[in-house]
VOBA-128381 format. One line per field, with one value per residue: chain; y, x, z of N, C-alpha, C in turn; residue number from 1; residue in one letter. Coordinates in steps of 0.001 Angstrom, whole numbers, plus 500000, padded with zeros to 6 digits. Atoms other than C-alpha are relative to their C-alpha. Layout:
# VOBA-128381
mol [A, ...]
nc2 [Y, ...]
nc1 [X, ...]
nc3 [Z, ...]
cac2 [Y, ...]
cac1 [X, ...]
cac3 [Z, ...]
cc2 [Y, ...]
cc1 [X, ...]
cc3 [Z, ...]
seq [NUM, ...]
type [a, ...]
END
This chain:
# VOBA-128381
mol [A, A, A, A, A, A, A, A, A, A, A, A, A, A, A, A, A, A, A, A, A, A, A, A, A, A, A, A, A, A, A, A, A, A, A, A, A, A, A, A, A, A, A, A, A, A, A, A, A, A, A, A, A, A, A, A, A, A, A, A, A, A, A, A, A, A, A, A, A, A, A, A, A, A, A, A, A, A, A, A, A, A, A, A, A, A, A, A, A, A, A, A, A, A, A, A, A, A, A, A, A, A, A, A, A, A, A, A, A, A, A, A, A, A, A, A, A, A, A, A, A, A, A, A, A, A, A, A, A, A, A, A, A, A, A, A, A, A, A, A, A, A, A, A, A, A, A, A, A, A, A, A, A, A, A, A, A, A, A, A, A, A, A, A, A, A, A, A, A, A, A, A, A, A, A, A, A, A, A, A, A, A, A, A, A, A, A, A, A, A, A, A, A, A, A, A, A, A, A, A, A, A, A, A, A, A, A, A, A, A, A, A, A, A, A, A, A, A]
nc2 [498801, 498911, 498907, 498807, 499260, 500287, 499434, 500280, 499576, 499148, 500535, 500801, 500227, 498500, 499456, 500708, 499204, 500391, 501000, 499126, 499501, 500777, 500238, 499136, 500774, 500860, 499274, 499300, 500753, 500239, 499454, 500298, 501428, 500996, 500426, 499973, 500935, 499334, 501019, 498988, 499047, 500551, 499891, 499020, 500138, 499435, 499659, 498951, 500435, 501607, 500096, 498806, 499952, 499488, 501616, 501057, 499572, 499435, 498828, 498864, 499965, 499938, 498400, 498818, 500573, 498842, 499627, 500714, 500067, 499104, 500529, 501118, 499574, 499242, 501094, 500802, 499196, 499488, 501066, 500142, 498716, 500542, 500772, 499503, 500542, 500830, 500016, 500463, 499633, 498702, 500359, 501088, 499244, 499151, 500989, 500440, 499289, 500028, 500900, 499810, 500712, 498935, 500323, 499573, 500265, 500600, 499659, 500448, 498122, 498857, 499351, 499104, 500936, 500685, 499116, 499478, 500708, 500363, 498607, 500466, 500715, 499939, 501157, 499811, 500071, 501660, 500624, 498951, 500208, 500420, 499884, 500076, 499788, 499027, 500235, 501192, 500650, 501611, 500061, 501498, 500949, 499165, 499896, 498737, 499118, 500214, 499708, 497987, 499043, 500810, 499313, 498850, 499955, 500338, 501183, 500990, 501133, 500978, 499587, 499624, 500146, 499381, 500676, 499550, 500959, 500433, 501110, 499390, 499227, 500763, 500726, 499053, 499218, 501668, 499773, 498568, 500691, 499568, 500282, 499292, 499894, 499787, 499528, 499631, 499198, 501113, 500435, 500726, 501268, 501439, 499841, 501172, 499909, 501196, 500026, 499428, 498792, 499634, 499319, 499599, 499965, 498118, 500035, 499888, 500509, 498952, 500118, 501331, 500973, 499957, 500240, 501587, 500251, 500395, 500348, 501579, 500557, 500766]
nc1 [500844, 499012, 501003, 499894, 500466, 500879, 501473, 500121, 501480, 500028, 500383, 499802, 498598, 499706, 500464, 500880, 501151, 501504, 500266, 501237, 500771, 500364, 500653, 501277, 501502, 500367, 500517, 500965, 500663, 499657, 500879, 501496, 499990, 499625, 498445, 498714, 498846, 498871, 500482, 501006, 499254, 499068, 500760, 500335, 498706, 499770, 500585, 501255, 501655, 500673, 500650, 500845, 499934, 501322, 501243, 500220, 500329, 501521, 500253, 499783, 498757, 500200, 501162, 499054, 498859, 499627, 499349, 499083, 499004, 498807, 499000, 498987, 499018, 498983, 499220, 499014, 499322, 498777, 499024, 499247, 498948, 498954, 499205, 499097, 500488, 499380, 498424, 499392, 500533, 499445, 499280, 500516, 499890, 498480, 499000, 500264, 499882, 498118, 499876, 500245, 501245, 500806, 501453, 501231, 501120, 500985, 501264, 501702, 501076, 499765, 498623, 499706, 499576, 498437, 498835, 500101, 499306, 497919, 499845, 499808, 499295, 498991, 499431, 500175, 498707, 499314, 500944, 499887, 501097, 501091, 501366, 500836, 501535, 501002, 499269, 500204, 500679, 500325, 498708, 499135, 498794, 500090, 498706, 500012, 499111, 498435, 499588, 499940, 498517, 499146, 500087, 499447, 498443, 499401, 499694, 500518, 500395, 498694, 498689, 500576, 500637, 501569, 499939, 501117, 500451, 501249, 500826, 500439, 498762, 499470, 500486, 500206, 499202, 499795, 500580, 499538, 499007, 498783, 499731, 500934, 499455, 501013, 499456, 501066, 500203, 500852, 501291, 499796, 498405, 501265, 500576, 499579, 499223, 499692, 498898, 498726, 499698, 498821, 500678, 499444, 500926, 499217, 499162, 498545, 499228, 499560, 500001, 499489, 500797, 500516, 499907, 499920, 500689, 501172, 499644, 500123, 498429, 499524]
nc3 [500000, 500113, 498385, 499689, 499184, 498653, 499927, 498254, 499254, 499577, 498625, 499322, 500313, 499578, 498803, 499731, 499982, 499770, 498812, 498593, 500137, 499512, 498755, 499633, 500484, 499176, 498973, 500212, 500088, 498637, 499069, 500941, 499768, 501378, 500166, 501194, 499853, 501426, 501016, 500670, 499741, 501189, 501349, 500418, 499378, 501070, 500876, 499328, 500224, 500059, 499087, 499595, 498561, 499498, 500299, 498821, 498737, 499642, 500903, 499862, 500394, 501337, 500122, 499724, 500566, 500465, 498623, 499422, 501278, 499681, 499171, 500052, 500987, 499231, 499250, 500754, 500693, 498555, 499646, 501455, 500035, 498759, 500214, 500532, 500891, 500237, 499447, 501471, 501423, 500439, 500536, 500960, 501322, 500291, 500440, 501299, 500753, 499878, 500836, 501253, 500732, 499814, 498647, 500394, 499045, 500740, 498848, 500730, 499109, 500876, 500520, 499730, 499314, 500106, 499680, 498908, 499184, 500318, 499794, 498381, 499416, 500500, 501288, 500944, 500924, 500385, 501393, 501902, 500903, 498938, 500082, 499091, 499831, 500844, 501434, 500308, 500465, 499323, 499372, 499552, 500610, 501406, 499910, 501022, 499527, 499753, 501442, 500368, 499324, 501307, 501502, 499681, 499869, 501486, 500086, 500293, 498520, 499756, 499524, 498730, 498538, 499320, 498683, 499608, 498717, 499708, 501148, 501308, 500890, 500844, 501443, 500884, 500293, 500441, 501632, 500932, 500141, 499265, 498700, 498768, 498947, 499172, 499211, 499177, 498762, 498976, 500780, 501096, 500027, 500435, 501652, 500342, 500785, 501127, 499562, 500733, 499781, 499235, 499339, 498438, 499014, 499502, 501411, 498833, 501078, 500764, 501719, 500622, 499421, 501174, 501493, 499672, 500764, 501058, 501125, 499838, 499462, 498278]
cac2 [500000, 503514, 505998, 509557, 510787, 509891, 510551, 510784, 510639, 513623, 512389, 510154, 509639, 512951, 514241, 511965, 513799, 510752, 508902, 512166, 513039, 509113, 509267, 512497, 510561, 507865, 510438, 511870, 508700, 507547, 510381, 509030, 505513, 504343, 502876, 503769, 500872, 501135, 498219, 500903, 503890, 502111, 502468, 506024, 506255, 508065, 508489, 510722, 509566, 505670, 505906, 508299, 508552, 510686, 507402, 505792, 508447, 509463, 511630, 514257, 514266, 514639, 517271, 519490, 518571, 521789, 523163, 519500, 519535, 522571, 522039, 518431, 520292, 522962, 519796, 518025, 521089, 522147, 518304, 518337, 521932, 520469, 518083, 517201, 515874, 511793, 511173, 510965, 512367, 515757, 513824, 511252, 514201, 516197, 512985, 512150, 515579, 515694, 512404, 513938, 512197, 515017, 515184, 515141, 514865, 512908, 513284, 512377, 516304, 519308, 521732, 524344, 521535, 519965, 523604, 524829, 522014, 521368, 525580, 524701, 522660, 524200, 521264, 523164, 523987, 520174, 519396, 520418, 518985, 518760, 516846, 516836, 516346, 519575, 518423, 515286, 513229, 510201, 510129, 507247, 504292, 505408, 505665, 509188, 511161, 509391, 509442, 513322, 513770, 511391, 513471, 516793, 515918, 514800, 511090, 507789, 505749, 503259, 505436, 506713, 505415, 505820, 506032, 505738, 504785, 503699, 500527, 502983, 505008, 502285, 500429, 503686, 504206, 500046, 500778, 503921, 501370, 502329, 500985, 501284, 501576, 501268, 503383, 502827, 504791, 503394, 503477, 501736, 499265, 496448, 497308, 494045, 495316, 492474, 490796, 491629, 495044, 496593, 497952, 499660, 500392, 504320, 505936, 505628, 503763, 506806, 507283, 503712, 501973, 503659, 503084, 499370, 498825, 500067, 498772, 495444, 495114, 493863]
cac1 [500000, 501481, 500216, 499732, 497122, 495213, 491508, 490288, 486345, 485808, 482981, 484374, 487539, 488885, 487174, 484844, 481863, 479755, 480237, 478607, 476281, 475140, 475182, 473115, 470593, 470645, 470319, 467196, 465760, 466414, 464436, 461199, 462066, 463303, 466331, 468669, 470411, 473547, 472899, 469685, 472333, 474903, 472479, 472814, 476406, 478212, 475726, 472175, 468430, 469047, 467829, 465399, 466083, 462902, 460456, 461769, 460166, 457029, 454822, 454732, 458106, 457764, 455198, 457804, 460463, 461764, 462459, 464062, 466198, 467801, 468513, 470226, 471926, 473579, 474690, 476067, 478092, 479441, 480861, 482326, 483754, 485086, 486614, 489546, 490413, 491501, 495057, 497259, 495494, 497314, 500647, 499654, 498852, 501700, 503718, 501913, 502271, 506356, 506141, 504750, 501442, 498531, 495390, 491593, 488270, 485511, 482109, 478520, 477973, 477909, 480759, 479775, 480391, 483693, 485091, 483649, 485391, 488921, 489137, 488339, 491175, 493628, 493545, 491665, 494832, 495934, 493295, 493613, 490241, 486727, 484091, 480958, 477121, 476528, 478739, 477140, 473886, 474400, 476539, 478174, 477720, 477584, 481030, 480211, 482215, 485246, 485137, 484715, 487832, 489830, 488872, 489583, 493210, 493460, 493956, 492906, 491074, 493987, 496024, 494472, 493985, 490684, 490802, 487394, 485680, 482116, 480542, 478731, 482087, 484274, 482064, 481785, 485489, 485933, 483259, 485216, 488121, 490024, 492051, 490575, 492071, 489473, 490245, 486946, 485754, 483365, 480137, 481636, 484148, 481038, 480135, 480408, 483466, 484709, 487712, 490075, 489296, 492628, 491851, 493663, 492455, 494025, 496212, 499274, 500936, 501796, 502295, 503864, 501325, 498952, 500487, 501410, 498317, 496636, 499324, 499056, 502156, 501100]
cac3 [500000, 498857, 502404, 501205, 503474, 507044, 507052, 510598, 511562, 513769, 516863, 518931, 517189, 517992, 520626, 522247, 521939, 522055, 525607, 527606, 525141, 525552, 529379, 529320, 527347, 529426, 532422, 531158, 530413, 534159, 535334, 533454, 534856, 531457, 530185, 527432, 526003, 524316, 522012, 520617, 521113, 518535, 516051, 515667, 516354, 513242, 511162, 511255, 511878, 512197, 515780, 517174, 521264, 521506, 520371, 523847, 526325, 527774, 525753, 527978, 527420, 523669, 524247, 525980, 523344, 522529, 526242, 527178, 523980, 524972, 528417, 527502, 524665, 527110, 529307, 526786, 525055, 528842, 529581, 525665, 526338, 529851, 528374, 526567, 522843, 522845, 524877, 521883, 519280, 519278, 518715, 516593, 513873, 514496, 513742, 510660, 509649, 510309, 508134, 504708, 505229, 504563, 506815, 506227, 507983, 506974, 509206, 509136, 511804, 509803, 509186, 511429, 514321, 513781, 513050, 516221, 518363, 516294, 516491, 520163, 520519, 518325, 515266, 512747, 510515, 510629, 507957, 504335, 503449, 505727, 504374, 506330, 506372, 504426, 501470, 500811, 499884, 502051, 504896, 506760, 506188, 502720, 501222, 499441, 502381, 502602, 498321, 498673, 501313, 498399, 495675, 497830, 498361, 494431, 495652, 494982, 498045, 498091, 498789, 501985, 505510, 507332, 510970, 512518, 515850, 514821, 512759, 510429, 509682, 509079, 507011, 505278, 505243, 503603, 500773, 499676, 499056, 501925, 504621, 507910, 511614, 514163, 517180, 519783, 522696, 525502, 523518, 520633, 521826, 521629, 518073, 516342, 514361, 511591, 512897, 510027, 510729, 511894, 515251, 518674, 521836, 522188, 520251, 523192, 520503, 518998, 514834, 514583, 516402, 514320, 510864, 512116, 511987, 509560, 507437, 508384, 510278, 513737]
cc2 [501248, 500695, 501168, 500465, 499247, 500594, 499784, 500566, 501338, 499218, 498707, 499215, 500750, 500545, 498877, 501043, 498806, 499242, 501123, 500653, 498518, 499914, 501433, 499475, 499751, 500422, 500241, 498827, 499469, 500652, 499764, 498641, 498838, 499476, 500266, 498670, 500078, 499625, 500922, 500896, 499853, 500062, 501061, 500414, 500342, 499735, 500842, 499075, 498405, 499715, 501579, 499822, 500518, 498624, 499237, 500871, 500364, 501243, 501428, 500659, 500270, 501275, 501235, 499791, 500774, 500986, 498706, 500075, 500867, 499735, 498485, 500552, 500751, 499215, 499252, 500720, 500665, 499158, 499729, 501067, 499557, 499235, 500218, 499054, 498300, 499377, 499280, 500817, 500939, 499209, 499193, 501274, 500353, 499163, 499850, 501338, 500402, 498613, 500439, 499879, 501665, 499411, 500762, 499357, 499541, 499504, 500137, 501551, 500469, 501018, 500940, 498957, 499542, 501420, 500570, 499462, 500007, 501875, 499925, 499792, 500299, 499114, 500645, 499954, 498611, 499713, 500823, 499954, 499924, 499766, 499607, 499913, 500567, 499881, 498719, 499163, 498805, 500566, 498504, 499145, 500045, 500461, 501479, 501391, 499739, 500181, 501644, 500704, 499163, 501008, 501401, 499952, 499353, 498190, 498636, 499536, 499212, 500289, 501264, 499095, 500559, 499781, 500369, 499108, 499186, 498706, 500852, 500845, 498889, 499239, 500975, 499814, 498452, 500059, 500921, 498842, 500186, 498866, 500394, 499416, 500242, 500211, 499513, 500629, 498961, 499734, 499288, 498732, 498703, 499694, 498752, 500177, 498446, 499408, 500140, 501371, 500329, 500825, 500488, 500478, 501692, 500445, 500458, 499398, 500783, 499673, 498177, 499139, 499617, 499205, 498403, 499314, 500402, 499433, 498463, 499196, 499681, 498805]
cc1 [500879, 498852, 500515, 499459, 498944, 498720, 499379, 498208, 500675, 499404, 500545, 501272, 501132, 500104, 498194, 498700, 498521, 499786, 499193, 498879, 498785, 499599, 498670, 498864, 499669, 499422, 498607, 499334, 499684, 499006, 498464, 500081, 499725, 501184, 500770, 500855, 500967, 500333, 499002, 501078, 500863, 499812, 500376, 501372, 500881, 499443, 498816, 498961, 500135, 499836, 499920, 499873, 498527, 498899, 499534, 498938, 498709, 499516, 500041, 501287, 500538, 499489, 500546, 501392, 500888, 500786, 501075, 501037, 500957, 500359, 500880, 501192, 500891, 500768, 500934, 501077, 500741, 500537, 500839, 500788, 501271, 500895, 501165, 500095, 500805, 501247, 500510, 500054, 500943, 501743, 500299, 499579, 500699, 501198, 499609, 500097, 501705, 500200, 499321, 498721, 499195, 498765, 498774, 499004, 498855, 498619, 499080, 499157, 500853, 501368, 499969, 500171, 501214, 500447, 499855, 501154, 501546, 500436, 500157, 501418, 501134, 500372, 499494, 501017, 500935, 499748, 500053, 498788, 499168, 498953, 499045, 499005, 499503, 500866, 499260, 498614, 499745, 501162, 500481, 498816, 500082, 501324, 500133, 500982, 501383, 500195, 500370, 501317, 501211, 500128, 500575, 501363, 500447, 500615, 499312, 499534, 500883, 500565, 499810, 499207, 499118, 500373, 498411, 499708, 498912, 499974, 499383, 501700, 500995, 499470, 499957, 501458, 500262, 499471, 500411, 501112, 501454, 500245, 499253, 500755, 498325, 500457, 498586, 499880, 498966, 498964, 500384, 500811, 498837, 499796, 500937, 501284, 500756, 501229, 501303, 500227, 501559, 499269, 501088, 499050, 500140, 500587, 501537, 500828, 500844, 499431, 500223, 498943, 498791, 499857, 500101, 498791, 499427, 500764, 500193, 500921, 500110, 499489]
cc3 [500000, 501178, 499282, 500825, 500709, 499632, 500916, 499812, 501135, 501578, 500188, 499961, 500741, 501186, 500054, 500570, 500349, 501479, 501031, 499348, 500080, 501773, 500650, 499504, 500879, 501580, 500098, 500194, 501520, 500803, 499117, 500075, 498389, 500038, 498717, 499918, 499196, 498776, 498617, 499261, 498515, 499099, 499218, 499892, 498054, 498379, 500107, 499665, 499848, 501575, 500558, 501767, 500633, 499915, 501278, 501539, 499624, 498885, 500384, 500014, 499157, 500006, 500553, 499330, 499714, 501612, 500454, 499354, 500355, 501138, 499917, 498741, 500523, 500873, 499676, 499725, 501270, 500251, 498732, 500704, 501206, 499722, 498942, 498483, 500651, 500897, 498803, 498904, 499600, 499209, 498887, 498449, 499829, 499494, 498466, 498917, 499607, 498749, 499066, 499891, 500444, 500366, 499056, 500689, 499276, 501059, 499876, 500784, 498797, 500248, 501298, 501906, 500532, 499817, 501292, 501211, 499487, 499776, 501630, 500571, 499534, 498267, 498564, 498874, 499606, 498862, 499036, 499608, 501257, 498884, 500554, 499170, 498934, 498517, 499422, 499806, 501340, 500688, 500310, 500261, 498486, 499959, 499113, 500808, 499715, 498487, 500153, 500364, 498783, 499464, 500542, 500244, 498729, 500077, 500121, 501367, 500430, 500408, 501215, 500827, 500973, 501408, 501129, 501604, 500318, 499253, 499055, 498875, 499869, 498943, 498756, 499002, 498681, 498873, 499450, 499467, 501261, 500958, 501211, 501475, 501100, 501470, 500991, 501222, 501263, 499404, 498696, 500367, 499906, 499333, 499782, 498330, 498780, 500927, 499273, 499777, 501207, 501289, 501664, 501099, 500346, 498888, 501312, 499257, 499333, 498416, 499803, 500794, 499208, 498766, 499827, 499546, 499014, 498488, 499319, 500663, 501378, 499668]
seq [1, 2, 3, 4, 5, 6, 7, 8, 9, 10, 11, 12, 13, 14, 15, 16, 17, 18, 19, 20, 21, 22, 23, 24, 25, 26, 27, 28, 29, 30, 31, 32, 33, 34, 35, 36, 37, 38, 39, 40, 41, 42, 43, 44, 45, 46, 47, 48, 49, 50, 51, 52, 53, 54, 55, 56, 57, 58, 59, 60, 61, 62, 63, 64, 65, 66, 67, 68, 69, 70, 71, 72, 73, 74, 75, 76, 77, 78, 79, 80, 81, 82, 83, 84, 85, 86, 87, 88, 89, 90, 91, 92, 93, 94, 95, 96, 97, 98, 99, 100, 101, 102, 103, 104, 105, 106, 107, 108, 109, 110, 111, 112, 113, 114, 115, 116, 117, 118, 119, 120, 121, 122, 123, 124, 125, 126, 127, 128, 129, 130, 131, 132, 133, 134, 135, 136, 137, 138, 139, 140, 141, 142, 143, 144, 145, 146, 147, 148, 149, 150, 151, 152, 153, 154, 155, 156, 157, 158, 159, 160, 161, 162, 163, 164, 165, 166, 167, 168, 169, 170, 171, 172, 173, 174, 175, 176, 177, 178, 179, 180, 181, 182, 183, 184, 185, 186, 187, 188, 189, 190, 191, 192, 193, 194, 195, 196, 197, 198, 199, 200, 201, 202, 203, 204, 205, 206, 207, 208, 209, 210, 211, 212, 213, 214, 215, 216, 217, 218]
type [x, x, x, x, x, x, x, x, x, x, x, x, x, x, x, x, x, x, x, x, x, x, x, x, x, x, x, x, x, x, x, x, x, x, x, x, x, x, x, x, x, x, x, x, x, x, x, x, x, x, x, x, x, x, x, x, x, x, x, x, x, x, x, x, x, x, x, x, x, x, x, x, x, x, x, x, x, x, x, x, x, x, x, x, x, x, x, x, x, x, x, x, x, x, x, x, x, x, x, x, x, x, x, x, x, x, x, x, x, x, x, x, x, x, x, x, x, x, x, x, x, x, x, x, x, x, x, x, x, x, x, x, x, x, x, x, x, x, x, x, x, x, x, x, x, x, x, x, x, x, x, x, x, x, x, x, x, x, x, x, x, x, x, x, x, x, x, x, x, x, x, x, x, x, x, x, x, x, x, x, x, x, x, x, x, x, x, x, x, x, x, x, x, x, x, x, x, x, x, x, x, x, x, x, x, x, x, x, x, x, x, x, x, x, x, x, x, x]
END
């Protein structure tokens, strides 16, 4: 495999955006003596609209959907802000960028999202290419993003490594023709990933732990 350029999912890869916006679900649900399961949860998990969280609660619950929405949305977006991106991550680009390889984002949230947070954090300028949500037709698992961040860096699928954390975005990244590195977080590490999917548990490995795998070399 010739490696010009990394293509990194954004939630949960990145910045784990999805394990506290999952336990605030699951919070809410709790107080309405429900249950969130994460099995359901997984469903929805980098991609949009293949599970609907609202369906599981009370109606009057529904019927004030618009007041709850926002307060779980200010909860979620203060334990994201609190938090921090990945352990790793920051080096793990800066390596791949000292090594030649060029960076790009490929993400089933919209644009004004991912720049909010990797501006957040400092990473915006890593990435040459972002394609998101509002570029695209189909998102993940649909291989039309990861084609788009290809085509925006002028290179073939082959010759780019996907590194994702969900079951919808790797399968995505696999039907573009790509390699794929499966990094998971706590809400994903269950997902019934393939077993010839390349996969780590962190990225404490650094770059070579990384590229190891996704090159096939552990």
């Amino acid at each position: 495999m010739t490696l010009h350029a990394v293509i990194f999912d954004f939630d949960g890869t990145i910045l784990d955006t999805e394990t506290p916006e999952f336990q605030h679900w699951q919070a809410l649900y709790r107080q309405h003596d429900r249950e969130l399961h994460l099995h359901d949860w997984q469903r929805g998990i980098g991609t949009w609209d293949a599970f609907d969280p609202w369906a599981g609660l009370p109606a009057h619950v529904q019927a004030d959907r618009e007041t709850v929405h926002g307060q779980l949305k200010t909860a979620v977006h203060a334990a994201i802000e609190a938090g921090d991106i990945r352990p790793g991550v920051r080096a793990v680009l800066d390596d791949l960028r000292a090594r030649g390889l060029r960076l790009a984002l490929a993400t089933s949230s919209d644009r004004a999202w991912v720049t909010r947070w990797l501006s957040h954090h400092g990473l915006l300028e890593h990435f040459e290419v972002l394609a998101t949500r509002d570029d695209v037709a189909r998102v993940k698992p649909d291989p039309e993003l990861y084609l788009l961040a290809a085509r925006g860096l002028g290179l073939r699928p082959a010759d780019c490594l996907a590194v994702e954390d969900s079951l919808n975005g790797a399968t995505a990244a696999v039907a573009a023709g790509m390699r794929v590195v499966v990094v998971p977080n706590d809400v994903t590490r269950s997902q019934p990933f393939p077993p010839d999917w390349a996969r780590i548990e962190g990225y404490e490995g650094g770059v070579a732990g990384l590229l190891a795998a996704g090159l096939g070399e552990l």
